[in-house]
C-alpha positions in Angstrom: -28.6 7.6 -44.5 -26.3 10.5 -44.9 -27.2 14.2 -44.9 -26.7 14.9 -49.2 -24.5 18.0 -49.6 -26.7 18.9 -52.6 -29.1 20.6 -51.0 -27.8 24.2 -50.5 -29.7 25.5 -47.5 -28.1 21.9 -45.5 -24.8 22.3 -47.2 -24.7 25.9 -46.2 -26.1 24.8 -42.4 -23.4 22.0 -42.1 -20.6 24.2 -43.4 -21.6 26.8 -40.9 -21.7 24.2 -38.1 -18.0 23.1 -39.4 -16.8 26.3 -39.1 -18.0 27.3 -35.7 -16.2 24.4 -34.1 -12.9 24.2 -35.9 -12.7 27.6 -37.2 -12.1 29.0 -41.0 -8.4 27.9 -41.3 -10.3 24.2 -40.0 -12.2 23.7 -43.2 -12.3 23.5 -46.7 -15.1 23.5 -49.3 -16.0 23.2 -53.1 -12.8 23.5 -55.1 -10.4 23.9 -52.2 -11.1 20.5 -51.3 -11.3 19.1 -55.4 -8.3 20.7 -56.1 -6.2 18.1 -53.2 -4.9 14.8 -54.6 -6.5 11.7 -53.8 -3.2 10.1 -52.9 -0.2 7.8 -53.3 0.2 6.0 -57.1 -3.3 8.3 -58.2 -4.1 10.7 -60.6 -7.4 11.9 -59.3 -8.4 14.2 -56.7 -11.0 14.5 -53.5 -14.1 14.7 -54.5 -15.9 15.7 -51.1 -17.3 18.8 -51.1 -16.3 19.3 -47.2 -13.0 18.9 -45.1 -12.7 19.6 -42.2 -9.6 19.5 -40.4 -9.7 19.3 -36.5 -7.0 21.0 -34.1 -7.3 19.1 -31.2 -9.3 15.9 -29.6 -12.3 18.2 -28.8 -13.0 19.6 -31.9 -12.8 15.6 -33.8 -15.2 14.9 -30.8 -17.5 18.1 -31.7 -17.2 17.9 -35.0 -18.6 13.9 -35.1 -21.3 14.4 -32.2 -22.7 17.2 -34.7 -22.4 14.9 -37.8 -23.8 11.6 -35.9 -26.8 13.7 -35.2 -26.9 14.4 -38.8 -26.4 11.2 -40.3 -24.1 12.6 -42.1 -20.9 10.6 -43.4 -17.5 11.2 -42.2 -14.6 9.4 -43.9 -11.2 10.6 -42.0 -8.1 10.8 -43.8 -4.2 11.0 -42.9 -1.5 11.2 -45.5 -3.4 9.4 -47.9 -0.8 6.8 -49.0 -2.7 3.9 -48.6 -3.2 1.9 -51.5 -6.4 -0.1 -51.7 -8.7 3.1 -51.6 -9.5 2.9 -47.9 -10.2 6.8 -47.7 -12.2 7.7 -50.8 -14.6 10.1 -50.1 -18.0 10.9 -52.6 -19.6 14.4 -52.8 -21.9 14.0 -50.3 -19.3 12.8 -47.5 -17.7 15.1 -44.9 -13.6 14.2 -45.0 -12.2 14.5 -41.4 -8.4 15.2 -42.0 -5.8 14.9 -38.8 -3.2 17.1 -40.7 -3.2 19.9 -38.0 -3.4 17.4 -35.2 0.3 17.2 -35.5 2.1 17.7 -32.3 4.7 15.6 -30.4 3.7 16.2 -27.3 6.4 14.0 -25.4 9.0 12.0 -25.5 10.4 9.7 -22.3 13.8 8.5 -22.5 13.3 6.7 -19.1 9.4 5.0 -19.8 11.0 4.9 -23.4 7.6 6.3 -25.3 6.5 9.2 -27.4 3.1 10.4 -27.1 1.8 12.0 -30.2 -1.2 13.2 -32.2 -2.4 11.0 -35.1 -1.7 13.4 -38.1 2.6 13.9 -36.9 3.9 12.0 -40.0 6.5 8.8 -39.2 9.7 10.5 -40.2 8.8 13.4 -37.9 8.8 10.9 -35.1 11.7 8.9 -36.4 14.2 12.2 -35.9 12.3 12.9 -32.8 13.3 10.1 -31.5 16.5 10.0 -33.0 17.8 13.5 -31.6 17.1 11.9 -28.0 19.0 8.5 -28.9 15.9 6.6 -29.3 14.9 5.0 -32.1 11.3 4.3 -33.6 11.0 0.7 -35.1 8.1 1.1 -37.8 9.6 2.5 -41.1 8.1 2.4 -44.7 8.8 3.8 -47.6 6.0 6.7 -47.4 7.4 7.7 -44.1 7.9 11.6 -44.9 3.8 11.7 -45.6 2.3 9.1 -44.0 0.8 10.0 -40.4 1.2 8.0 -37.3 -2.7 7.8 -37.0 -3.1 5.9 -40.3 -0.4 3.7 -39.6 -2.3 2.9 -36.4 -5.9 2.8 -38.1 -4.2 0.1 -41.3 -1.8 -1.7 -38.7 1.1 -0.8 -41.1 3.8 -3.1 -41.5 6.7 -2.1 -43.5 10.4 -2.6 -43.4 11.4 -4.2 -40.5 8.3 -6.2 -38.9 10.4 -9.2 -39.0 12.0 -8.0 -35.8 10.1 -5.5 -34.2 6.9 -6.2 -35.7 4.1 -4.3 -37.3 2.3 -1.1 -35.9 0.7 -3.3 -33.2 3.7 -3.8 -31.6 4.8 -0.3 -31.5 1.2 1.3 -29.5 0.8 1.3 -25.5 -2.0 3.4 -25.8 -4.2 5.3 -27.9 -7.2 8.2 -27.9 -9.7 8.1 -30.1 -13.3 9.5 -30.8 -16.2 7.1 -31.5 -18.7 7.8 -34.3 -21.2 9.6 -31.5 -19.0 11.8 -30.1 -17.6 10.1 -27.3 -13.5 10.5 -26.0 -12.2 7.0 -25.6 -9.3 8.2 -23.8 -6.3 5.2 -22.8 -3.7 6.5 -23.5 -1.6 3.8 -21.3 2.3 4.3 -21.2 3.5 0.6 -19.7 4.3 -2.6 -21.9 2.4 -5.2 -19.1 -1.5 -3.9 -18.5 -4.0 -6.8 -18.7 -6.6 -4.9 -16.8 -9.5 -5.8 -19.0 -10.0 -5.4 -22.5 -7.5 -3.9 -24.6 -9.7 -1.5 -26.2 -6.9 0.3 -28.2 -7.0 -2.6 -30.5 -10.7 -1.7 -31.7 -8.9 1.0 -33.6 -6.1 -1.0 -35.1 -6.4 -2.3 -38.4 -10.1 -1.2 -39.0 -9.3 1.7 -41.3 -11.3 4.2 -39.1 -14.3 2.5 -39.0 -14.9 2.4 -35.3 -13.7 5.4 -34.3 -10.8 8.0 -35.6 -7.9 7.7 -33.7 -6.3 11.4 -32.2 -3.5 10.7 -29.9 -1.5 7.6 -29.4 1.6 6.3 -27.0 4.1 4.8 -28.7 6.8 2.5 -28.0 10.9 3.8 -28.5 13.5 1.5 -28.2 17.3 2.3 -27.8 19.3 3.4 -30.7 20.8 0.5 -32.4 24.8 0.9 -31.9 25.4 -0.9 -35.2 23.5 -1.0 -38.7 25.1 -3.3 -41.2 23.5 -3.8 -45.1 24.3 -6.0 -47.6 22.8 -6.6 -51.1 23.3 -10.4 -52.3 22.7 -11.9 -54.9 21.1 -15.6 -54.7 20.9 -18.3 -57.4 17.6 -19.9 -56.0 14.8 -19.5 -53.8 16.2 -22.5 -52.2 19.2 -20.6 -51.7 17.2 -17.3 -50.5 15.1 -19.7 -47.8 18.4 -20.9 -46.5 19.9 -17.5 -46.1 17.0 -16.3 -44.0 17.2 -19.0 -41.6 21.3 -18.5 -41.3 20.9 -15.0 -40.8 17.7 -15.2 -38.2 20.2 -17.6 -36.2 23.9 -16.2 -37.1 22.6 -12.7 -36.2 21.5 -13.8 -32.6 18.3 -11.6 -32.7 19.7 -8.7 -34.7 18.4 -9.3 -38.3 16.2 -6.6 -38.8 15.1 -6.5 -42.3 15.2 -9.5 -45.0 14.1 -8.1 -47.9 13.8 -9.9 -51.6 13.9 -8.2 -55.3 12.7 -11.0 -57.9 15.4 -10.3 -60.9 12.5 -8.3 -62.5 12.0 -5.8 -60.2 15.9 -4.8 -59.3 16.5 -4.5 -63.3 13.6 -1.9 -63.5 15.0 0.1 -60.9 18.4 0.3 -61.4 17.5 0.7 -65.3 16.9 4.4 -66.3 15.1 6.2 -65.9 15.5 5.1 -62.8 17.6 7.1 -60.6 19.5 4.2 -58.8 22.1 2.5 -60.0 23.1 -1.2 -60.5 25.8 -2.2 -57.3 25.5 -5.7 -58.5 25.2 -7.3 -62.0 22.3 -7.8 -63.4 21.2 -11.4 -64.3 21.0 -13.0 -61.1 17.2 -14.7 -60.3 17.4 -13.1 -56.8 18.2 -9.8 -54.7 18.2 -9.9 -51.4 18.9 -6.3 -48.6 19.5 -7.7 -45.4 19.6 -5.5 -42.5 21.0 -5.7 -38.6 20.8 -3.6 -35.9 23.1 -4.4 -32.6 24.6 -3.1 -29.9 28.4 -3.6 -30.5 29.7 -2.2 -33.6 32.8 -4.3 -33.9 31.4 -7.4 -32.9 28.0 -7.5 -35.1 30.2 -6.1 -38.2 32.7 -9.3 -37.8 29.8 -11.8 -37.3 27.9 -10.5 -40.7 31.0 -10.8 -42.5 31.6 -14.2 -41.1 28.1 -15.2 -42.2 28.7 -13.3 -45.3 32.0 -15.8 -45.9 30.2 -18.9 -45.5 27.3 -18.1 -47.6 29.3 -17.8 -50.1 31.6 -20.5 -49.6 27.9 -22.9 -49.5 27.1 -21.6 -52.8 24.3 -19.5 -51.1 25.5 -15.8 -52.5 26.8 -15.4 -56.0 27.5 -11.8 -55.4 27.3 -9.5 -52.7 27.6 -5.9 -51.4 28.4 -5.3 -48.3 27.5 -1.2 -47.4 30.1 1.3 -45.3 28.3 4.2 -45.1 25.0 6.1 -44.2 25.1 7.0 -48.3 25.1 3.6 -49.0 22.7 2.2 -47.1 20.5 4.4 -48.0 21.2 3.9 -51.6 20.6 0.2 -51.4 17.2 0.7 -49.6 16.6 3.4 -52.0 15.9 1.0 -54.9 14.0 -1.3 -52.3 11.6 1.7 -51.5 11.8 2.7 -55.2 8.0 1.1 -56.3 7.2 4.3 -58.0 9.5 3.1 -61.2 6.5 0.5 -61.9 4.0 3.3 -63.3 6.9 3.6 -65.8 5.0 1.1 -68.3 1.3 2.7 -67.6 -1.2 2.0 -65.4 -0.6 -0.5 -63.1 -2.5 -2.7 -60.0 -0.4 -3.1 -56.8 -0.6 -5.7 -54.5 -0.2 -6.8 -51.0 -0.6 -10.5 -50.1 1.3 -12.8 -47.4 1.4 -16.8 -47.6 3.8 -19.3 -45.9 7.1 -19.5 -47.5 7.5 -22.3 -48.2 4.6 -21.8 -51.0 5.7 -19.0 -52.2 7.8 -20.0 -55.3 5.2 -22.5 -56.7 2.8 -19.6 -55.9 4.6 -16.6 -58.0 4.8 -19.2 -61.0 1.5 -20.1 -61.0 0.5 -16.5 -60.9 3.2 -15.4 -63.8 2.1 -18.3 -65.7 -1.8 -17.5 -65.6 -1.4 -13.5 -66.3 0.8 -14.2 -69.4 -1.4 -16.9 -70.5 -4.4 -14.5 -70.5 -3.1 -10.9 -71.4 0.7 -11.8 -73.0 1.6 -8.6 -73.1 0.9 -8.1 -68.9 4.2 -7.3 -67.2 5.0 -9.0 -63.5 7.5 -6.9 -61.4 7.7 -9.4 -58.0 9.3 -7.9 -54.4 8.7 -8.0 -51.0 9.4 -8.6 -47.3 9.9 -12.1 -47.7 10.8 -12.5 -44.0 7.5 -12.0 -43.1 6.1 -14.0 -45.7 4.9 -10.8 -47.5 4.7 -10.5 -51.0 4.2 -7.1 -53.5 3.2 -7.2 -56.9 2.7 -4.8 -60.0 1.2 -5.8 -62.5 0.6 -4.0 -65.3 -1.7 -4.7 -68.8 -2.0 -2.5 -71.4 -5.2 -1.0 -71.8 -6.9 -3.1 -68.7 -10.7 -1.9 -68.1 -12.5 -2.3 -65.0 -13.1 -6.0 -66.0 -9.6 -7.0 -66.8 -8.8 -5.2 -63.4 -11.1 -7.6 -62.0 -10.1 -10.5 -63.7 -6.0 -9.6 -62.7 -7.0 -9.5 -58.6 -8.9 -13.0 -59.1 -5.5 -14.8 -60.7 -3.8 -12.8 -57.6 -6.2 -13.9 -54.8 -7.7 -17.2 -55.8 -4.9 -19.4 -55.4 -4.0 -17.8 -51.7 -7.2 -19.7 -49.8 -6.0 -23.3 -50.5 -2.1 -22.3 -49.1 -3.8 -20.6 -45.8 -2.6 -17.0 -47.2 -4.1 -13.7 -47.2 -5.3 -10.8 -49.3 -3.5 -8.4 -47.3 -0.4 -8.2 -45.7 -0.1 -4.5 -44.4 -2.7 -2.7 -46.9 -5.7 -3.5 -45.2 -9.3 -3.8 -47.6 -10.6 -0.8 -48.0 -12.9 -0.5 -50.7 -10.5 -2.4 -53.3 -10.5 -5.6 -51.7 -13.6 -5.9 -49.2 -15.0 -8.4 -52.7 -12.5 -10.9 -51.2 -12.4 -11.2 -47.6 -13.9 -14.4 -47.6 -10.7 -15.6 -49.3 -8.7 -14.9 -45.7 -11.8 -14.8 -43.2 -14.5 -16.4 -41.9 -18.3 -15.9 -42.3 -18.0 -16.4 -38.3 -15.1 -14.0 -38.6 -17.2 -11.4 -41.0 -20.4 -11.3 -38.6 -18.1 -10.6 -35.9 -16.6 -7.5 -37.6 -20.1 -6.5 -38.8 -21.5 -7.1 -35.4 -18.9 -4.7 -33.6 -19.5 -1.8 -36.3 -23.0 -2.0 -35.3 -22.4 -1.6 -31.8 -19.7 1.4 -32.0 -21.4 2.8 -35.3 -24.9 2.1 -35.5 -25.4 4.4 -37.7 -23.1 3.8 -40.1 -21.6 6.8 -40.4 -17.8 6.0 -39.9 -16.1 5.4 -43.4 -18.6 3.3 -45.1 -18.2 0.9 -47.5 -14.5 0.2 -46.4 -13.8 -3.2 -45.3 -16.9 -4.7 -46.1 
């Protein structure tokens, strides 16, 4: 049971308490707190009446040994851009931010790691890294507001997992405070350590409900000598499955990012009022950005255009744009990152699945086909990283309650447990989707998760409700 924050004389005890360990710049109450968005694609706002906000391991460590004893409920938030409402807090929960815990405390060009605190945000680490000639793998589009400890806590993904995979791959070793109190402190620098468990990975992907992640090593890599972008143009998804297995072997390990834009979604963004612009036609079924990093400029720009050439000469590209510049690269990803331009038609559901390929076109037919047939005035916009077999949609029907909301995630999910697929690519559950993780797990699978948040948080006070 959680300590209610409608009794005053416990409110006022708690809030006290709060203070005395973090401080009054550490916490918020009452209106200060209601007055904060809720987050990403949301037009609401926090509804805790408490949040705290930690400056160091110590105080996260006080700060849940005081509210274990409690009972109280703790939901811990980063940059709140998740999507699938995996930090919503009620009035009677305590909201444990990592905003202040935002330091870079290292960064080795020899180990090649950064060790940071959970609530630096992933651009921050990104130029970091980049003023030392490093270079940070994970990137999303959020990256200016989303923090390093909720990529950890949702195993982000993002754009370029096909080669250097998702937030998984990028942590050595992490610190994190368990529900009680207790410092879980590993904060290992080296790539090879199979000395027991890898007890880092209790905190990745759980969407802080084991234990709220403070500090974290994280792999660098060398700063790619090369970056080459194009934007094709494909005339099939026959066409688009070819190019990715060209590319994957033409680009001898470089192909970084293979990202597609279903003709829908590329004519809303480029459409005002939008504020990118069209560099290819529009018309074409497909859009593709594909990405390479290398190590010899001259050599990996000659081999794309090679691959380029024969594409086209195979029928594979109808169009293409090839970038020559930091502008435009960053103007082609620009309409990739550009999701935002979905809310331009009202409220709308996004979503996050991942399924084999090869299913994936009878898959976004059968879904277009049963949303029209039920709501025929719903609105598809279909994108993703298809070279990870990760799929985004928005969908959007006018004047949707709660039970056509419902009803849109069931045509969505349903059809992904017969192909093997899941109801989450990078998102995680949170409290949007825990009604179908039995589409993509287990009940073996489900009593194990439940089994480990009884041991690490028997009381329950970690974020609850999230997953399952």
């Amino acid at each position: 049971m959680s300590a209610t924050l409608a009794a005053p004389a416990e409110t006022l005890a708690l809030v006290d308490a709060l203070r005395a360990i973090v401080g009054p710049a550490g916490l918020l109450v009452g209106a200060d707190v209601r007055s904060r968005s809720a987050g990403a694609f949301r037009s609401d706002s926090l509804q805790a009446g408490v949040l705290v906000r930690p400056a160091s391991t110590a105080e996260v460590s006080a700060v849940l040994r005081l509210c274990h004893a409690r009972g109280q409920i703790v939901v811990p938030q980063g940059g709140r851009t998740g999507l699938v409402h995996g930090s919503d807090a009620d009035a009677d929960h305590v909201i444990l931010s990592t905003e202040r815990l935002n330091r870079i405390e290292s960064i080795d060009p020899i180990q090649r790691v950064a060790v940071v605190e959970a609530g630096v945000t992933l651009q921050a680490l990104q130029e970091a890294a980049l003023a030392q000639d490093l270079f940070f793998a994970l990137d999303l589009g959020a990256r200016g507001s989303a923090t390093l400890g909720g990529n950890i806590a949702t195993n982000a993904g993002g754009n370029r997992v096909i080669r250097y995979g998702m937030a998984r791959e990028q942590l050595l070793g992490v610190e994190a405070v368990l529900a009680d109190g207790t410092i879980l402190s590993s904060l290992n620098r080296m790539l090879k350590n199979n000395a027991g468990y890898d007890l880092k990975q209790l905190f990745v992907g759980t969407e802080g409900s084991l234990g709220v992640v403070t500090r974290a090593v994280l792999r660098l890599r060398e700063r790619p000598a090369s970056h080459g972008v194009a934007l094709l143009a494909a005339p099939s998804f026959d066409a688009v499955v070819t190019l990715l297995k060209r590319f994957d072997r033409g680009l001898g390990g470089t192909l970084s990012a293979f990202e597609v834009m279903w003709r829908d979604f590329y004519e809303l963004v480029t459409t005002p009022p939008a504020l990118g612009s069209a560099p290819l036609p529009h018309g074409h079924p497909f859009y593709l950005l594909v990405e390479a990093q290398g190590g010899d400029a001259a050599r990996d720009a000659a081999q794309f255009e090679q691959l380029l050439a024969r594409a086209f000469e195979d029928g594979l590209i109808t169009d293409a744009v090839l970038a020559t510049s930091d502008r435009e690269r960053n103007a082609i990803w620009s309409l990739r990152d550009d999701v935002a331009q979905t809310g331009r038609h009202g409220p709308q559901q996004l979503f996050d699945v991942s399924l084999p390929i090869a299913a994936m076109q009878t898959y976004v037919a059968r879904v277009e086909q049963d949303l029209l047939a039920r709501w025929p005035r719903a609105r598809l916009w279909t994108f993703g990283h298809l070279g990870d077999g990760n799929l985004h949609f928005a969908v959007a029907v006018p004047d949707a309650d709660a039970t056509v909301r419902r009803a849109v995630e069931a045509v969505i999910y349903a059809p992904l447990a017969a192909i093997g697929g899941s109801i989450s690519a990078e998102h995680g559950i949170g409290e949007e989707k825990r009604a179908y993780l039995n589409v993509s797990r287990s009940p073996a699978e489900i009593a194990l998760m439940r089994a480990l948040k009884q041991a690490l948080d028997p009381k329950a006070i970690l974020n609850p409700g999230k997953v399952f």
